[in-house]
mmCIF file of the N, C-alpha and C atoms, coordinates in Angstrom:
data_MODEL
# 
_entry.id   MODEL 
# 
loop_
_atom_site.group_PDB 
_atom_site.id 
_atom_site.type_symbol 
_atom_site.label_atom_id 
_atom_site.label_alt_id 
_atom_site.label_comp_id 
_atom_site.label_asym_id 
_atom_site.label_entity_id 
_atom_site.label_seq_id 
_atom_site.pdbx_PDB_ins_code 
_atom_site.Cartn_x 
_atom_site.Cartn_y 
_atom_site.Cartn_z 
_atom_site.occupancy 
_atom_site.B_iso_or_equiv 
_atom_site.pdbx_formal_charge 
_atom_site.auth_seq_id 
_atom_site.auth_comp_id 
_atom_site.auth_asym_id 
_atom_site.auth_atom_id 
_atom_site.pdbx_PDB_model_num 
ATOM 1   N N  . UNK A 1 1  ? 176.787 173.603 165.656 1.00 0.00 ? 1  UNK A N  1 
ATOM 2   C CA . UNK A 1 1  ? 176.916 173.601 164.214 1.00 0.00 ? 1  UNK A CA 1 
ATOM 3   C C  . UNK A 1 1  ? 176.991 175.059 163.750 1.00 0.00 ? 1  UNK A C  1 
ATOM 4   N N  . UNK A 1 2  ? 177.889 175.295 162.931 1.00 0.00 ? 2  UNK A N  1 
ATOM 5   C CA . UNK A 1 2  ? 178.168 176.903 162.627 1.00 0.00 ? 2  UNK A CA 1 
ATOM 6   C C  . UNK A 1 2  ? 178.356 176.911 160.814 1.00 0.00 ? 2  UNK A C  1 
ATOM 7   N N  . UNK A 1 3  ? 177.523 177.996 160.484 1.00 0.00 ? 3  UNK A N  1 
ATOM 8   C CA . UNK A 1 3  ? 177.391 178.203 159.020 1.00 0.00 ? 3  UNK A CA 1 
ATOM 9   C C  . UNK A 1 3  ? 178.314 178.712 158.594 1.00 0.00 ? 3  UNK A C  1 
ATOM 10  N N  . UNK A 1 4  ? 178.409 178.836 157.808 1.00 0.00 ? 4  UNK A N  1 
ATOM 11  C CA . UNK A 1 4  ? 179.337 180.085 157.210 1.00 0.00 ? 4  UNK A CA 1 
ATOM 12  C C  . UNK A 1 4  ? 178.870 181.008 156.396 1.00 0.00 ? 4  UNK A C  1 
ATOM 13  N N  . UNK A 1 5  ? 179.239 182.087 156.265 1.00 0.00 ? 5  UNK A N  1 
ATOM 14  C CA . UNK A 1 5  ? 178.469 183.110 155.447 1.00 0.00 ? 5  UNK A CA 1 
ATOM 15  C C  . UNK A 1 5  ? 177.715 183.043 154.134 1.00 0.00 ? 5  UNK A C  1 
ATOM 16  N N  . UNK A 1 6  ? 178.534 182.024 153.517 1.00 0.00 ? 6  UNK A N  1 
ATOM 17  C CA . UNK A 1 6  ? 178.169 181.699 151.758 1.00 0.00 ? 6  UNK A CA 1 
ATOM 18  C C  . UNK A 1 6  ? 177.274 180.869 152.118 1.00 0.00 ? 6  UNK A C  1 
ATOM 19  N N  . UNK A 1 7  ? 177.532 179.853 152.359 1.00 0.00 ? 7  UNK A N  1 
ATOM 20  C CA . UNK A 1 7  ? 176.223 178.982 152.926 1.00 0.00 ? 7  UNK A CA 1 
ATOM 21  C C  . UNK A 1 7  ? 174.581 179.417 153.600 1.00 0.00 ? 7  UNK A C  1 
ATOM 22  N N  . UNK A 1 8  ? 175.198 180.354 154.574 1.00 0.00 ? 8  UNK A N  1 
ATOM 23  C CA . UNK A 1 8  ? 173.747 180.790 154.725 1.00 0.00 ? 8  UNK A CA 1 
ATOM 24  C C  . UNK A 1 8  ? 173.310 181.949 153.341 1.00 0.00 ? 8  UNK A C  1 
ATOM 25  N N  . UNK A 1 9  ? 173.898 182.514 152.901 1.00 0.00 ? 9  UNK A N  1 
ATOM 26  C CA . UNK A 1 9  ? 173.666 183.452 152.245 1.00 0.00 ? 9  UNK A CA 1 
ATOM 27  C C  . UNK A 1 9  ? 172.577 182.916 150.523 1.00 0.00 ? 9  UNK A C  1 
ATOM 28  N N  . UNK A 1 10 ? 173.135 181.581 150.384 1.00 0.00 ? 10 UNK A N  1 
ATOM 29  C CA . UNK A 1 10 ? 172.871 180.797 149.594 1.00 0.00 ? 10 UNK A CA 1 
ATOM 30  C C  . UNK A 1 10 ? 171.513 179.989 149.771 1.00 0.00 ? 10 UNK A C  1 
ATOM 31  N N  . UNK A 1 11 ? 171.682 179.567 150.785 1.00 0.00 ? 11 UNK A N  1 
ATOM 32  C CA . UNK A 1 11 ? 171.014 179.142 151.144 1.00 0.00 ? 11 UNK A CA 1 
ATOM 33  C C  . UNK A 1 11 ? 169.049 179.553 151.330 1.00 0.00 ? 11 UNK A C  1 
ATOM 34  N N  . UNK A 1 12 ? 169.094 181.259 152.174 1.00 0.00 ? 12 UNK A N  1 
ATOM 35  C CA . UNK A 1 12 ? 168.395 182.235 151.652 1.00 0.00 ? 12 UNK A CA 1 
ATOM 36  C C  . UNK A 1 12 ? 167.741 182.895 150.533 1.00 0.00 ? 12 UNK A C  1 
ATOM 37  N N  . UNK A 1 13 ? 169.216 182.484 149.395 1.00 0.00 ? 13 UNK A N  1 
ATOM 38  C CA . UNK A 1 13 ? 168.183 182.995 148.080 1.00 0.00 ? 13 UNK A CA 1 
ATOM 39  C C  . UNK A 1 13 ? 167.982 181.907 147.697 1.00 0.00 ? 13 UNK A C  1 
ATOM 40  N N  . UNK A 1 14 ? 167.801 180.491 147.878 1.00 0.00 ? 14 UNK A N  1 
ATOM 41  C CA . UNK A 1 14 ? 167.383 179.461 147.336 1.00 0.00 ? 14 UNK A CA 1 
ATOM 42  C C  . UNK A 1 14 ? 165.611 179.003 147.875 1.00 0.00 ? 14 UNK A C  1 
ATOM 43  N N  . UNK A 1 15 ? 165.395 180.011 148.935 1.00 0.00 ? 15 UNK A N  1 
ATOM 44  C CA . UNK A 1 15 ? 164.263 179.881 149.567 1.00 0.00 ? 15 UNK A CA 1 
ATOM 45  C C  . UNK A 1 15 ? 163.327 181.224 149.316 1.00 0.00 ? 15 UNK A C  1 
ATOM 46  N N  . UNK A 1 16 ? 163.907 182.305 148.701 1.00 0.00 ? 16 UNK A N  1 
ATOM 47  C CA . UNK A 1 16 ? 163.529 183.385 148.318 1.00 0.00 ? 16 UNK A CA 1 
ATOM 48  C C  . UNK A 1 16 ? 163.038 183.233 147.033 1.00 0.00 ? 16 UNK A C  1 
ATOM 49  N N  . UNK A 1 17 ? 164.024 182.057 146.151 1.00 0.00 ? 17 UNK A N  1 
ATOM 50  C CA . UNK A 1 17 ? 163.363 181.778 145.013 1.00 0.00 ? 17 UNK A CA 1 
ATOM 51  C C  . UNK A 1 17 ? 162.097 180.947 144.805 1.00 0.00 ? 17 UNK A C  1 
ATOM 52  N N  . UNK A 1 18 ? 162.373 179.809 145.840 1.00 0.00 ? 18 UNK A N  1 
ATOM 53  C CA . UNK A 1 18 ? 161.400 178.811 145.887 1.00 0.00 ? 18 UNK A CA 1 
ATOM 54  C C  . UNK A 1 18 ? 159.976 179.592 146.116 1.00 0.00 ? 18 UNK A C  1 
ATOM 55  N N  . UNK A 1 19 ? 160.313 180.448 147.022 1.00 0.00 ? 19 UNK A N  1 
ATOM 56  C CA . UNK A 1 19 ? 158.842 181.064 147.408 1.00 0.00 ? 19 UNK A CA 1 
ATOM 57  C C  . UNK A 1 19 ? 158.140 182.207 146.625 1.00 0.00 ? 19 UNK A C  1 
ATOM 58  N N  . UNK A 1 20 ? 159.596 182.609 145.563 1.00 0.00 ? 20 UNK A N  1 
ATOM 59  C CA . UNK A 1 20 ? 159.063 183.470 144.353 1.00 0.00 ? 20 UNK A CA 1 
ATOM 60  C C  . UNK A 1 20 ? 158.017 183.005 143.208 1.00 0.00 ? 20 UNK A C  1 
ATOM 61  N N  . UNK A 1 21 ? 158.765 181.859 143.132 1.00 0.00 ? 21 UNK A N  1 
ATOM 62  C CA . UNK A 1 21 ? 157.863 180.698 141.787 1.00 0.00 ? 21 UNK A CA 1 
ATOM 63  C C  . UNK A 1 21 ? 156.915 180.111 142.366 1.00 0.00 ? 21 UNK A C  1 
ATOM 64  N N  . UNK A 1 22 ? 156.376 180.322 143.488 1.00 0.00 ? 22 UNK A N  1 
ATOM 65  C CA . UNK A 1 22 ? 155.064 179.539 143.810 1.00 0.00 ? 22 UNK A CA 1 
ATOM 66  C C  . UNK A 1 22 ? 154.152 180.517 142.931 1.00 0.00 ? 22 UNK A C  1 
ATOM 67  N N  . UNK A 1 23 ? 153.199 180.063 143.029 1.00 0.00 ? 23 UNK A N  1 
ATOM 68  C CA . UNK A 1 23 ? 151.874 181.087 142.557 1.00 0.00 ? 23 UNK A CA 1 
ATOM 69  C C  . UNK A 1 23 ? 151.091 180.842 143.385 1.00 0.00 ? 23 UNK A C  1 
ATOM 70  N N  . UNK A 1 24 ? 150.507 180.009 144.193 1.00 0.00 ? 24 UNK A N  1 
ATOM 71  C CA . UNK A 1 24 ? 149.525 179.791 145.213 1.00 0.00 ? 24 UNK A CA 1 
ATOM 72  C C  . UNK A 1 24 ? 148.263 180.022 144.562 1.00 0.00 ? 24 UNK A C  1 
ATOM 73  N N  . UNK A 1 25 ? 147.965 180.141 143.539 1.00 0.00 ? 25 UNK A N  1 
ATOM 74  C CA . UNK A 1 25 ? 146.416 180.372 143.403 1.00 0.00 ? 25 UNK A CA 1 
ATOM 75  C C  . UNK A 1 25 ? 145.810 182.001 143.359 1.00 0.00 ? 25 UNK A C  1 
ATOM 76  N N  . UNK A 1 26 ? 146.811 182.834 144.527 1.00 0.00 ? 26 UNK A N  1 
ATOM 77  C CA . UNK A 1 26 ? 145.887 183.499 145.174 1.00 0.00 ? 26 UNK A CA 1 
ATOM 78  C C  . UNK A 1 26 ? 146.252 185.135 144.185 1.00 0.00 ? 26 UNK A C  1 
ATOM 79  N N  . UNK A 1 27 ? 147.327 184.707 143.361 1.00 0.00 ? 27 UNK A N  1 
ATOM 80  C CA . UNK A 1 27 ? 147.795 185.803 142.932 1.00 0.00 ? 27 UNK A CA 1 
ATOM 81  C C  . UNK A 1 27 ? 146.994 186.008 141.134 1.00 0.00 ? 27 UNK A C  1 
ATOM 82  N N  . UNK A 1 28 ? 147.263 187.416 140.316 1.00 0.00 ? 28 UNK A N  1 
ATOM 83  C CA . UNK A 1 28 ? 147.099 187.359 139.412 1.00 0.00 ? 28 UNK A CA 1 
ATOM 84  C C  . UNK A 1 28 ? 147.553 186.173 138.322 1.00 0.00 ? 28 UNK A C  1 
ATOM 85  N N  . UNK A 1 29 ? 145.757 185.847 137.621 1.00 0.00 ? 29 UNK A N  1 
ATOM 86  C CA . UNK A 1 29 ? 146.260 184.708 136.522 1.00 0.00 ? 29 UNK A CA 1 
ATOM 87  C C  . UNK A 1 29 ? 146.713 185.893 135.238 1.00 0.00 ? 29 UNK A C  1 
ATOM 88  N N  . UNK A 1 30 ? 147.512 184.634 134.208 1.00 0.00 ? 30 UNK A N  1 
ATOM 89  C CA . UNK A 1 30 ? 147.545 185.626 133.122 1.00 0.00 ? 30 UNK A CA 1 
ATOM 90  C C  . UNK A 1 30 ? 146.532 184.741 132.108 1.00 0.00 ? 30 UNK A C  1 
ATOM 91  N N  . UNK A 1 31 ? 145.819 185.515 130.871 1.00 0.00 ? 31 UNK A N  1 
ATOM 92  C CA . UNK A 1 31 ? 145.796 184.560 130.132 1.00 0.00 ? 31 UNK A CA 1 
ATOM 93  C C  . UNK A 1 31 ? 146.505 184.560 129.131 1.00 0.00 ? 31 UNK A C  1 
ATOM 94  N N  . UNK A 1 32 ? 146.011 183.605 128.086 1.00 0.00 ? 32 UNK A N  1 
ATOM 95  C CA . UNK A 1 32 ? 147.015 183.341 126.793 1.00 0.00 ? 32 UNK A CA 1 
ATOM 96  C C  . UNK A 1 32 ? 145.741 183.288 125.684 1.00 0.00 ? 32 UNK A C  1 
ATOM 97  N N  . UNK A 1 33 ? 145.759 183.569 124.886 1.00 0.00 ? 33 UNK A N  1 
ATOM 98  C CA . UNK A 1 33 ? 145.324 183.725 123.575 1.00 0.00 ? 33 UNK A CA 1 
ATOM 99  C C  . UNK A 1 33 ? 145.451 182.181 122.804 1.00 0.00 ? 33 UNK A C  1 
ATOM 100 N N  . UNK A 1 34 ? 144.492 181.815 122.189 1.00 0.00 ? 34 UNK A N  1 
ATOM 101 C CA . UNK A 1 34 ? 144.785 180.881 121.600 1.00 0.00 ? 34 UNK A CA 1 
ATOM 102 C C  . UNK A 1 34 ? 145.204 181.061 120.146 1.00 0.00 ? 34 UNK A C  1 
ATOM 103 N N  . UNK A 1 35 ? 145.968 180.144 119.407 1.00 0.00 ? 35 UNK A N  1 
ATOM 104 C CA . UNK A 1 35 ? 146.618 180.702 118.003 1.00 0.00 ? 35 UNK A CA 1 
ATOM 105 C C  . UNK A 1 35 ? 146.585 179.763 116.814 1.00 0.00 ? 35 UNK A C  1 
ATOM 106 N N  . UNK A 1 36 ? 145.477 180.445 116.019 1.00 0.00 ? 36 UNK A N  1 
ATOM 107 C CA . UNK A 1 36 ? 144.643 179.557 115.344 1.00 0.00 ? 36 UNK A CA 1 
ATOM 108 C C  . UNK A 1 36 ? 146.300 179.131 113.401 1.00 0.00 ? 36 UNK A C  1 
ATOM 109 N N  . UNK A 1 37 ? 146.402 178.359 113.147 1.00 0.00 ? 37 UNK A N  1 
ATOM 110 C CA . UNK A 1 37 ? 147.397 178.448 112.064 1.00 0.00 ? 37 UNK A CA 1 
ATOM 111 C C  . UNK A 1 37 ? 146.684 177.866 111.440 1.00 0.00 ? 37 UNK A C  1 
ATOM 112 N N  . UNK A 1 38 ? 147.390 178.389 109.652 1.00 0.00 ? 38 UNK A N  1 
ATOM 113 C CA . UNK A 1 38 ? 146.743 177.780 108.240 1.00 0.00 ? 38 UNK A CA 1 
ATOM 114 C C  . UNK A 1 38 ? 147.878 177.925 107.361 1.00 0.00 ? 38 UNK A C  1 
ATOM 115 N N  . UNK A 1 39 ? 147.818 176.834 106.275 1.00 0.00 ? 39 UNK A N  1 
ATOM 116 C CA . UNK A 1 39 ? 148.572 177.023 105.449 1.00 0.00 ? 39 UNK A CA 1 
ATOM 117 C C  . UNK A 1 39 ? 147.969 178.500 104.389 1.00 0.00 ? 39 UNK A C  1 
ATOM 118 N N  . UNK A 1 40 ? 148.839 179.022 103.729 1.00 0.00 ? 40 UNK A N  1 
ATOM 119 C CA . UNK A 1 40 ? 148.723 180.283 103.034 1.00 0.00 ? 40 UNK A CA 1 
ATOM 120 C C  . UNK A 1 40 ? 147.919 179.528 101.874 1.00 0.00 ? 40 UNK A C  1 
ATOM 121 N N  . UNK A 1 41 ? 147.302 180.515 101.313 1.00 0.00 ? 41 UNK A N  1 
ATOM 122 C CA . UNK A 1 41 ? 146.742 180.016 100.100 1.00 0.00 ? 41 UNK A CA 1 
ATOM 123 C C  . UNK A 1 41 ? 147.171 180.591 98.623  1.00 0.00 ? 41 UNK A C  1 
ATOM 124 N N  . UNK A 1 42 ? 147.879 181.765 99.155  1.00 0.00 ? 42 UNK A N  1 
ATOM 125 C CA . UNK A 1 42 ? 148.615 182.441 97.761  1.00 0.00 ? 42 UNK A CA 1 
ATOM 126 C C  . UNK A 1 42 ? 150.382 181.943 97.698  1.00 0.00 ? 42 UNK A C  1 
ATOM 127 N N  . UNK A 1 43 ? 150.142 181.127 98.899  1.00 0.00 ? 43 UNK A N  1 
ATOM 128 C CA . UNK A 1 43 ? 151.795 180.964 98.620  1.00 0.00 ? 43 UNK A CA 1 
ATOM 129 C C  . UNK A 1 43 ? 152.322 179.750 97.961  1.00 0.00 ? 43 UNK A C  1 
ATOM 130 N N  . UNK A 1 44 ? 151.851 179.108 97.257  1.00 0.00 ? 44 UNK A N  1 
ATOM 131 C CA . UNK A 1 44 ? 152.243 177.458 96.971  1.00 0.00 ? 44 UNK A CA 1 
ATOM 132 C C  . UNK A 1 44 ? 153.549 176.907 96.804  1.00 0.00 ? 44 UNK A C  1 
ATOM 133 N N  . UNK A 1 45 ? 154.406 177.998 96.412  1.00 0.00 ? 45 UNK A N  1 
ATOM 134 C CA . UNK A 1 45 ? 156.039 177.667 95.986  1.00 0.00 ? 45 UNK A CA 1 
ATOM 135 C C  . UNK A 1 45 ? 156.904 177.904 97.719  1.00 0.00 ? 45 UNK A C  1 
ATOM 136 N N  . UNK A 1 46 ? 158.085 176.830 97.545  1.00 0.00 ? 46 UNK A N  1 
ATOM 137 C CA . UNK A 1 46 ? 159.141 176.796 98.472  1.00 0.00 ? 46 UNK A CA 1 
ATOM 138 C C  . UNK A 1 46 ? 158.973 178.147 99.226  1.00 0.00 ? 46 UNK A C  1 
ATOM 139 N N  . UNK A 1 47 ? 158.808 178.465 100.345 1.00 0.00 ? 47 UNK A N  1 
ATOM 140 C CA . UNK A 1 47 ? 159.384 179.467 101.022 1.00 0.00 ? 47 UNK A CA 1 
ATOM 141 C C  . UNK A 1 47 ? 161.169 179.665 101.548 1.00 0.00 ? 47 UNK A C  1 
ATOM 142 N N  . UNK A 1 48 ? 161.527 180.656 101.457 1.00 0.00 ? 48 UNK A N  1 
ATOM 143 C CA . UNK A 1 48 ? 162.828 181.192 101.966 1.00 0.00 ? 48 UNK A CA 1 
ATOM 144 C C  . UNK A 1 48 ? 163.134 181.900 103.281 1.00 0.00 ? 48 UNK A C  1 
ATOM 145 N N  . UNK A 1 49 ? 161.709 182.547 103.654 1.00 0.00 ? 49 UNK A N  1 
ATOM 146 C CA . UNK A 1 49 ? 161.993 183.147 104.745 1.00 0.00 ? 49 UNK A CA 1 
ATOM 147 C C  . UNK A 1 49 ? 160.540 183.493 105.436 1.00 0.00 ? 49 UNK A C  1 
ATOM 148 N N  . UNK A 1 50 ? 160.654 184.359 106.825 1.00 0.00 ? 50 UNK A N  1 
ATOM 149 C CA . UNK A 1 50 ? 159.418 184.226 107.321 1.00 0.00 ? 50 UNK A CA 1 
ATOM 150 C C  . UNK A 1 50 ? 158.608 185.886 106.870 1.00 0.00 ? 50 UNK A C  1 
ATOM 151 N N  . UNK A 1 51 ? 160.000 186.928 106.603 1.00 0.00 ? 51 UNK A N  1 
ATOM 152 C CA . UNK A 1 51 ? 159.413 188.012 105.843 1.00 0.00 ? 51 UNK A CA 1 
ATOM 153 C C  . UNK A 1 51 ? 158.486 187.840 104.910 1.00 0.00 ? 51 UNK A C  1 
ATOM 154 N N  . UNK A 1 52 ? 158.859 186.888 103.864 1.00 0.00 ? 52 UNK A N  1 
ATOM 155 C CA . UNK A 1 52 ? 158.202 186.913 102.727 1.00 0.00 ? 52 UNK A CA 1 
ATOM 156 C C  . UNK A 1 52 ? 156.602 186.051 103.442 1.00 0.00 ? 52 UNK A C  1 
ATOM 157 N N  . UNK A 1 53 ? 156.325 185.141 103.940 1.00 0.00 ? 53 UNK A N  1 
ATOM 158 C CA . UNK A 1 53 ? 155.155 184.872 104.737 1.00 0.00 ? 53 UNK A CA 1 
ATOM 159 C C  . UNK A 1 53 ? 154.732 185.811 105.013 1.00 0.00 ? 53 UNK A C  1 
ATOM 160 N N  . UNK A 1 54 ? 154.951 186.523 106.273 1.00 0.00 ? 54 UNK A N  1 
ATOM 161 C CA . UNK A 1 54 ? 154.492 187.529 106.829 1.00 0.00 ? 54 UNK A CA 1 
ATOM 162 C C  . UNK A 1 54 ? 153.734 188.372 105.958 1.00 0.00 ? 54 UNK A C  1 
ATOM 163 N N  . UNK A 1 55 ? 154.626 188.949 104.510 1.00 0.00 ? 55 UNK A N  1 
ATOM 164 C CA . UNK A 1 55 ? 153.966 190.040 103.966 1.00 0.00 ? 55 UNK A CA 1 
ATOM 165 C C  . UNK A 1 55 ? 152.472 189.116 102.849 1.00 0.00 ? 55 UNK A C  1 
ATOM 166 N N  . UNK A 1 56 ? 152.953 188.104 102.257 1.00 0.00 ? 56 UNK A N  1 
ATOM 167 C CA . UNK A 1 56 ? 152.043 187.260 101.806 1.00 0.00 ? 56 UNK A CA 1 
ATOM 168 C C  . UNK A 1 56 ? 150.659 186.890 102.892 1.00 0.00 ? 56 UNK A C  1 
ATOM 169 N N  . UNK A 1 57 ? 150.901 186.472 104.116 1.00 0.00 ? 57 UNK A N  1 
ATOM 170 C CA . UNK A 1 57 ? 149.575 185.946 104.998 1.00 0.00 ? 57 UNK A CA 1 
ATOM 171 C C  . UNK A 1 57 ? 148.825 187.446 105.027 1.00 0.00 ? 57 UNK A C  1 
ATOM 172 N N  . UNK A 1 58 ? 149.529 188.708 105.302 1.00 0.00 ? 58 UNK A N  1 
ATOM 173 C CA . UNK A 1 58 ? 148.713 189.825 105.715 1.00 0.00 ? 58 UNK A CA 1 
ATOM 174 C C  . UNK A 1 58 ? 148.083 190.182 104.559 1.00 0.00 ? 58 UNK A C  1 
ATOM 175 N N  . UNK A 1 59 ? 148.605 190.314 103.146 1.00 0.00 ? 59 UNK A N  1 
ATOM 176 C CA . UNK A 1 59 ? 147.912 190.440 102.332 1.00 0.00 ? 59 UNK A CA 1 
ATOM 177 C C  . UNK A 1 59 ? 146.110 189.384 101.933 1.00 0.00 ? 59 UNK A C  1 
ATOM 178 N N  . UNK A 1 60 ? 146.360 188.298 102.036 1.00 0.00 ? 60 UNK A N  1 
ATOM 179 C CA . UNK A 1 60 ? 145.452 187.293 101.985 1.00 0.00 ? 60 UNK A CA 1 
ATOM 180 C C  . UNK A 1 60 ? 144.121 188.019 102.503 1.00 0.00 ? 60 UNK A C  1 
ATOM 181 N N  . UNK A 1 61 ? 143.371 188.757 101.754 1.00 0.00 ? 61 UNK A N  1 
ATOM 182 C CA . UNK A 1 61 ? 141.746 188.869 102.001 1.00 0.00 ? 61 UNK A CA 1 
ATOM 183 C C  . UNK A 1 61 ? 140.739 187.749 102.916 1.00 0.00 ? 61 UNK A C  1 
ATOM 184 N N  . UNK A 1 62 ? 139.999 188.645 103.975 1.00 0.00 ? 62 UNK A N  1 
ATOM 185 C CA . UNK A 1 62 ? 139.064 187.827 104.507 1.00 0.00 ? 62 UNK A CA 1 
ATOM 186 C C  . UNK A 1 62 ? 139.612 186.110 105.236 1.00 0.00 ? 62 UNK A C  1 
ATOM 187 N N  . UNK A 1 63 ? 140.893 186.337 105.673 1.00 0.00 ? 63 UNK A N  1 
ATOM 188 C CA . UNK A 1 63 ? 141.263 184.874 106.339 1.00 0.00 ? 63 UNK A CA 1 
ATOM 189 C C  . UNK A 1 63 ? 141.751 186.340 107.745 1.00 0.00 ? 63 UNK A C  1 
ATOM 190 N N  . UNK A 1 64 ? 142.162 187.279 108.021 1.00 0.00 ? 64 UNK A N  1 
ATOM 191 C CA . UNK A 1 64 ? 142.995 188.068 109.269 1.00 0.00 ? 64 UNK A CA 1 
ATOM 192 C C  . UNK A 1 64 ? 143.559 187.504 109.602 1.00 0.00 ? 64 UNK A C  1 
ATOM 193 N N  . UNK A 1 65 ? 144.752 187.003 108.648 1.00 0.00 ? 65 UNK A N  1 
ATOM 194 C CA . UNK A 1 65 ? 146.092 186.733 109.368 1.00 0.00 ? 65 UNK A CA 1 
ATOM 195 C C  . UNK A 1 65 ? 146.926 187.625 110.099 1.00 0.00 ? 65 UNK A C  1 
ATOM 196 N N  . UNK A 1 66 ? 147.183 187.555 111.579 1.00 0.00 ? 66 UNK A N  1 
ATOM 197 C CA . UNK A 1 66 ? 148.079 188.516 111.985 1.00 0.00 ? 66 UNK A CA 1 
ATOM 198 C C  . UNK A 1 66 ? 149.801 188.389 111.825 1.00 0.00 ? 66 UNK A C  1 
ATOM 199 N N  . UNK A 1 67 ? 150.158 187.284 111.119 1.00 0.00 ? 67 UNK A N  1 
ATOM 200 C CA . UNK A 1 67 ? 151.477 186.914 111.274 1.00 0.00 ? 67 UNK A CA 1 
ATOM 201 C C  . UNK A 1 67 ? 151.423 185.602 110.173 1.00 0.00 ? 67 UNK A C  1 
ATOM 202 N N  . UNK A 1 68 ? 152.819 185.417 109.776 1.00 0.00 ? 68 UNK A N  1 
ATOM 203 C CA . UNK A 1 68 ? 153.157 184.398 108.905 1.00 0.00 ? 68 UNK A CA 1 
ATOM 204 C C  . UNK A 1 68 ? 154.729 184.105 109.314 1.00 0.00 ? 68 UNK A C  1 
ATOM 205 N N  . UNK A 1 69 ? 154.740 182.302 109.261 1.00 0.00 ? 69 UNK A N  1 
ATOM 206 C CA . UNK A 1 69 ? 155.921 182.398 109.112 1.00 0.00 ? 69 UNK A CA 1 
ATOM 207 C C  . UNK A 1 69 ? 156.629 180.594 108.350 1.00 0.00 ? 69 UNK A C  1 
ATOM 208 N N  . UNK A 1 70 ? 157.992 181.042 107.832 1.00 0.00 ? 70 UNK A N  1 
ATOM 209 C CA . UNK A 1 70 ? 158.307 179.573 107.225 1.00 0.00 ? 70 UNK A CA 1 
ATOM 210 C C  . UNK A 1 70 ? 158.334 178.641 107.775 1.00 0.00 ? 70 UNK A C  1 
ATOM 211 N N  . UNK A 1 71 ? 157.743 177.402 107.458 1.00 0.00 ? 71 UNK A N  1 
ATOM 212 C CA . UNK A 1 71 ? 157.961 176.292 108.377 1.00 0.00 ? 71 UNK A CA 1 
ATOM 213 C C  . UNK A 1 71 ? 158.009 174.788 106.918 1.00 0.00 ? 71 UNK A C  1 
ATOM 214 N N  . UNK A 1 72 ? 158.931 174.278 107.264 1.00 0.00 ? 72 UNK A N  1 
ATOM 215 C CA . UNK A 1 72 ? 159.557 173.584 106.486 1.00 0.00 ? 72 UNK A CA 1 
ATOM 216 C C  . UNK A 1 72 ? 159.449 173.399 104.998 1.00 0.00 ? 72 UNK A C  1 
ATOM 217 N N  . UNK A 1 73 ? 159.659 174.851 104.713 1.00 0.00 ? 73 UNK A N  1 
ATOM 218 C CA . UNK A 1 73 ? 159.395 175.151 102.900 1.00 0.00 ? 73 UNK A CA 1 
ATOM 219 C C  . UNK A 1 73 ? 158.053 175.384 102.822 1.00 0.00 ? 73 UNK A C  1 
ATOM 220 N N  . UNK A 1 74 ? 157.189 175.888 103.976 1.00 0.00 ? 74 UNK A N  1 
ATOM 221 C CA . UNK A 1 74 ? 155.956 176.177 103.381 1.00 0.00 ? 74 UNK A CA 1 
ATOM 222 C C  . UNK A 1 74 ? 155.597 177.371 104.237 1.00 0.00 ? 74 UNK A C  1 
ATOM 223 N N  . UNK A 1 75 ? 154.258 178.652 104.037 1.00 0.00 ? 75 UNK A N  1 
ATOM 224 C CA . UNK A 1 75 ? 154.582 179.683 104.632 1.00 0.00 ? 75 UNK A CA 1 
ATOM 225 C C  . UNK A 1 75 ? 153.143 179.052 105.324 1.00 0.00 ? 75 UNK A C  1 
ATOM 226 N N  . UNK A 1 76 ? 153.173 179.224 106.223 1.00 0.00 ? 76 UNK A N  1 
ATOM 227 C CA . UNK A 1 76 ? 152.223 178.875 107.764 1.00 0.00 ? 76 UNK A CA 1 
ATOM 228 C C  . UNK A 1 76 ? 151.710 180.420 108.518 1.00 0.00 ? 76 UNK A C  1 
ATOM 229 N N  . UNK A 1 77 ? 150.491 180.651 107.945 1.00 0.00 ? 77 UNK A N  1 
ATOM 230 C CA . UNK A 1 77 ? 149.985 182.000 108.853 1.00 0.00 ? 77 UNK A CA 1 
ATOM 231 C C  . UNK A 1 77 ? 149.189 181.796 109.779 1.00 0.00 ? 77 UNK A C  1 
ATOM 232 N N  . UNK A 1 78 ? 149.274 182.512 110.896 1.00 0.00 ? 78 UNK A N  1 
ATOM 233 C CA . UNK A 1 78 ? 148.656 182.476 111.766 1.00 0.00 ? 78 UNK A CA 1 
ATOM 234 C C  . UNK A 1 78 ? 147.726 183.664 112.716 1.00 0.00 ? 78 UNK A C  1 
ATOM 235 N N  . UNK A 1 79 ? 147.200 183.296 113.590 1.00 0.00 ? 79 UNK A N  1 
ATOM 236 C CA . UNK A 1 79 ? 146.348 185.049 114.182 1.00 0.00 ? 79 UNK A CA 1 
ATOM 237 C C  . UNK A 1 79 ? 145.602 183.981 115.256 1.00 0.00 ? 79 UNK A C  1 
ATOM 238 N N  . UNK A 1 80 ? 145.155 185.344 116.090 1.00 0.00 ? 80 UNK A N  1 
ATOM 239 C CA . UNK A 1 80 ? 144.310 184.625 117.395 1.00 0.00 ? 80 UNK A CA 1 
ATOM 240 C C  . UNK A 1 80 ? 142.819 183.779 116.973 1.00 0.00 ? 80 UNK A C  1 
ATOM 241 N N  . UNK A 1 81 ? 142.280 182.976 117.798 1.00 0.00 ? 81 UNK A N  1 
ATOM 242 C CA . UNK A 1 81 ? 141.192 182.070 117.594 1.00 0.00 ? 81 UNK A CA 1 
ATOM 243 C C  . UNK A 1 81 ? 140.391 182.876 118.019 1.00 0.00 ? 81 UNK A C  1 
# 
């Protein structure tokens, strides 16, 4: 039985990948942050965009919103838990 070049060649990075995406456990975890969301409280009217959130959630006293953004006509801020 005889390969041919593309075939093996292919073949190789399909096993180079497989063994890339393992993680085994043994390697660095990452973590993730959890991401706490609230509706805005100064924003009550239609939103247009996620700028205008953004600058509205950061303003908002004593909630530390790190981020805002539109979500279906309403501005949704959010920041880590």
């Amino acid at each position: 039985m005889e390969f041919k070049p593309k075939a093996t060649v292919c073949a190789v990075m399909l096993v180079l990948l497989l063994l890339s995406s393992y993680s085994g456990g043994g390697g660095i975890g990452v973590a993730e942050a959890r991401i706490c969301t609230g509706k805005s409280q100064h924003h009550s009217f239609p939103c247009v965009s996620d700028k205008s959130c953004t600058k509205t959630c950061l303003s908002e006293h004593g909630a530390k919103w790190t981020a805002g953004y539109c979500k279906i006509s309403r501005c949704t801020c959010q920041r880590e838990c």
